[in-house]
N, C-alpha and C positions, 0 to 999 in steps of 0.2 A: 548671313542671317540664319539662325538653329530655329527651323522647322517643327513641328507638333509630332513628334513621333506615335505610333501606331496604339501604345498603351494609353495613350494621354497628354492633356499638358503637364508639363511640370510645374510645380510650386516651390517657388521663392521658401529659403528658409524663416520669411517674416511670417511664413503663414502656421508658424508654432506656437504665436505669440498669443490668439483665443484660447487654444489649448492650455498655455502654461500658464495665463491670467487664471482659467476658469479653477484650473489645478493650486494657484496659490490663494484665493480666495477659498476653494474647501479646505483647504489644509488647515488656514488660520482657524474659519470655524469650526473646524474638527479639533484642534487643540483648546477651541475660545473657555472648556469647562476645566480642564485637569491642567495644563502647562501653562496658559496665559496669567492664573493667580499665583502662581509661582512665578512666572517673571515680574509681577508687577509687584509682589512682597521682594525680590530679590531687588530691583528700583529702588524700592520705595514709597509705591503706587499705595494707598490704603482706603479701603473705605466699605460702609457694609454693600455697595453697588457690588463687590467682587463675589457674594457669597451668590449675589442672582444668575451667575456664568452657570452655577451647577446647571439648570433648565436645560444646555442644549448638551446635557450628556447623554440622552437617547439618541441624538445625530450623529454623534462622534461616529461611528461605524460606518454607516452608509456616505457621511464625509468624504473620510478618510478611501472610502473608496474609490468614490466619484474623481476624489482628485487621485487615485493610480489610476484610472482608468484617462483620465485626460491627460497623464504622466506619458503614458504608453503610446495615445495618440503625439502626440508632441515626440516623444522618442521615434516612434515611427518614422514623422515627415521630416525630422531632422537628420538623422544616422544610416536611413535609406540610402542603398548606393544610387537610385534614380536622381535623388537631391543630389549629389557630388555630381553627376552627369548634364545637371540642370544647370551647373556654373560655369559652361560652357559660351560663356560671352564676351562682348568687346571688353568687360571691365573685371576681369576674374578675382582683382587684388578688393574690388567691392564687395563680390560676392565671400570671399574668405572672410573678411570683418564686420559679415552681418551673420556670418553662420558661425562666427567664433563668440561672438556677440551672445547668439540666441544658443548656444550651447555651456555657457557660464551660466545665464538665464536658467538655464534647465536644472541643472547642478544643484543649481544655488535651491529653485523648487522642491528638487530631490529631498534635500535635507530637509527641506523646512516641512513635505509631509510626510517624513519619515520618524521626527519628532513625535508627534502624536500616537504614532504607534509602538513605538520602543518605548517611551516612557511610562505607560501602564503596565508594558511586563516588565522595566527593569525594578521598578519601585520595590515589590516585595522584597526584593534584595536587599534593601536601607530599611527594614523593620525588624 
């Protein structure tokens, strides 16, 4: 049985999953004014409800950061070599495919609030 080592307990790689929720729900609303009526004109989405998104484009920034900053916590407790140390159990083949799991998870966040920031400085470029 692995013991509480002196720095702490370790945490489970499930415990990135606050993080990268809280990180992909800023993301979205940090895109909900400049990218989201662009996807939903690329759909097919129409309606004059899409001109009301502009509203949370004074959020967009402090969003957009909120989720790097829970990007980075999540990056922390996952890529930590204490995390690789913490799989250290009877069932390691578990701990591998919850930590390959939540690091797709992560990725996949990556992008999606990295969208929001790229796409207001690539635009002037298509004008």
């Amino acid at each position: 049985m692995k013991t509480v080592t002196e720095s702490g307990p370790q945490q489970p790689a499930g415990a990135t999953a606050p993080a990268l929720t809280l990180a992909g729900i800023a993301a979205l609303l940090s895109s909900a004014c400049c990218v989201m009526p662009l996807f939903f004109a690329i759909v097919g989405i129409s309606g004059a409800w899409i001109g009301q998104l502009r509203v949370l484009q004074p959020w967009s920034v402090p969003l957009s950061g909120l989720a790097l900053l829970a990007l980075a916590l999540a990056g922390w407790r996952l890529y930590r070599p204490a995390a690789a140390a913490a799989c250290d159990t009877a069932d390691p083949a578990a701990c591998r495919r919850a930590g390959s799991t939540a690091r797709r998870w992560f990725w996949l966040v990556a992008v999606l609030t990295l969208v929001p920031i790229v796409v207001p400085l690539a635009a002037p470029l298509f004008y």
